[in-house]
N, C-alpha and C positions, 0 to 999 in steps of 0.2 A: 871662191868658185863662181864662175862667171856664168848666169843664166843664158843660153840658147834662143834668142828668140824667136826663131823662126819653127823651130817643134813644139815650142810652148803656144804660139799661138796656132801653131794647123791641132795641135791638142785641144785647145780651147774651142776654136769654131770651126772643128769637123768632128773630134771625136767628145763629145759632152752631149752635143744635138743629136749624135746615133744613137749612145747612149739612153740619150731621154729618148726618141724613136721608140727603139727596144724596149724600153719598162712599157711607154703608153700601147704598145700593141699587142708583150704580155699579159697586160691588166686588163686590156680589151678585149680580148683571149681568153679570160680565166672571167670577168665577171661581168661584160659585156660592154656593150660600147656606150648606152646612156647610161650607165653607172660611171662609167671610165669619163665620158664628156664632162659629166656633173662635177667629176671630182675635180680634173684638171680646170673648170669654170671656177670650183668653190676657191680652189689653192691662189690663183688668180686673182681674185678677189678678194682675200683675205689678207693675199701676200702686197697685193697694193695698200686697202686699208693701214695695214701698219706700215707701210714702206711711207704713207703720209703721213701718221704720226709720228715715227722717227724727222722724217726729213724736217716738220716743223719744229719740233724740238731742239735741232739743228740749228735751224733758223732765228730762232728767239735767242738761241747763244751767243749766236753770233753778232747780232745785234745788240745784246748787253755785252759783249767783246766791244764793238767800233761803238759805243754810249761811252762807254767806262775810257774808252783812249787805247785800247790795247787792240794788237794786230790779232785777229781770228784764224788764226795759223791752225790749229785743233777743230776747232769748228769747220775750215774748209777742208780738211782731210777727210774729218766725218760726212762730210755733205757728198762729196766725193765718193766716199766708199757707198753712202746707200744710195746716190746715182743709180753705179752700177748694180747693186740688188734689186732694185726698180725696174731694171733692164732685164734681168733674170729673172726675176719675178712674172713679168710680163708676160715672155715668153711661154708657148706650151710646154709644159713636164713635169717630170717630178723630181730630177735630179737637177736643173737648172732651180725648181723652188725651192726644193732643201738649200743646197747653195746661198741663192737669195736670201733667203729666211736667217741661215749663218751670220754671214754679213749684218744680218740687221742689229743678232745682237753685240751688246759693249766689248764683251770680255774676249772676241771674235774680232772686233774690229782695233781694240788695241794695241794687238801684234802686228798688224797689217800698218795702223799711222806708223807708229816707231821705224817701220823697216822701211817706209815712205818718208817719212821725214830723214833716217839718216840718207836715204837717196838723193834725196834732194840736195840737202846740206852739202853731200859733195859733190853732185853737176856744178852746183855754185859757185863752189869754194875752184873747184879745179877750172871754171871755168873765169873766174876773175882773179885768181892768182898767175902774177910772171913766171 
């Protein structure tokens, strides 16, 4: 089954950000708006702190990856995927943070290398094989 991608992305950056909209104006709604600010500061900031310590962690692997002589094929997928939670994270809401937060952990992100790496594997392969 071959992904869409042009609903898949007006999904992603139209309907995620209404989304997140709607919760932060419910929550604005229901428990005020410096409750609601503070929380979406705290998430933000919390969500970057570990979105750092992921990414270094990352980082050191990949570096005892290119010490040791071996290609960081793992490592750069990982770095990649909390990129993106970085960027989610960033963003105001509470559905882009869960998200975010997802992503950061392992067991979340090693479905996502595998189906990334066999992607790759075959741009590759289909694109240097006659």
């Amino acid at each position: 089954m071959r992904l869409r991608v042009f609903p898949a992305l007006a999904a992603l950056f139209i309907g995620i950000p209404l989304l997140d909209l709607l919760l932060v104006v419910l929550l604005g709604w229901r428990l005020g708006f410096w409750p609601t600010a503070g929380l979406v500061i705290l998430s933000g900031l919390v969500g970057a702190a570990l979105a750092k310590a992921q990414g270094a962690r990352v980082w050191r692997g990949i570096q005892a990856d290119l010490a040791a002589g071996r290609v960081p094929s793992q490592g750069l997928l990982d770095g990649a995927i909390i990129l993106v939670a970085g960027g989610m994270l960033a963003s105001p809401g509470f559905v882009t943070d869960l998200l975010g937060l997802a992503l950061l952990l392992p067991a979340v992100r090693a479905p996502i290398k595998r189906y990334a790496r066999r992607r790759l594997e075959t741009m590759v392969v289909s694109r240097w094989t006659p």
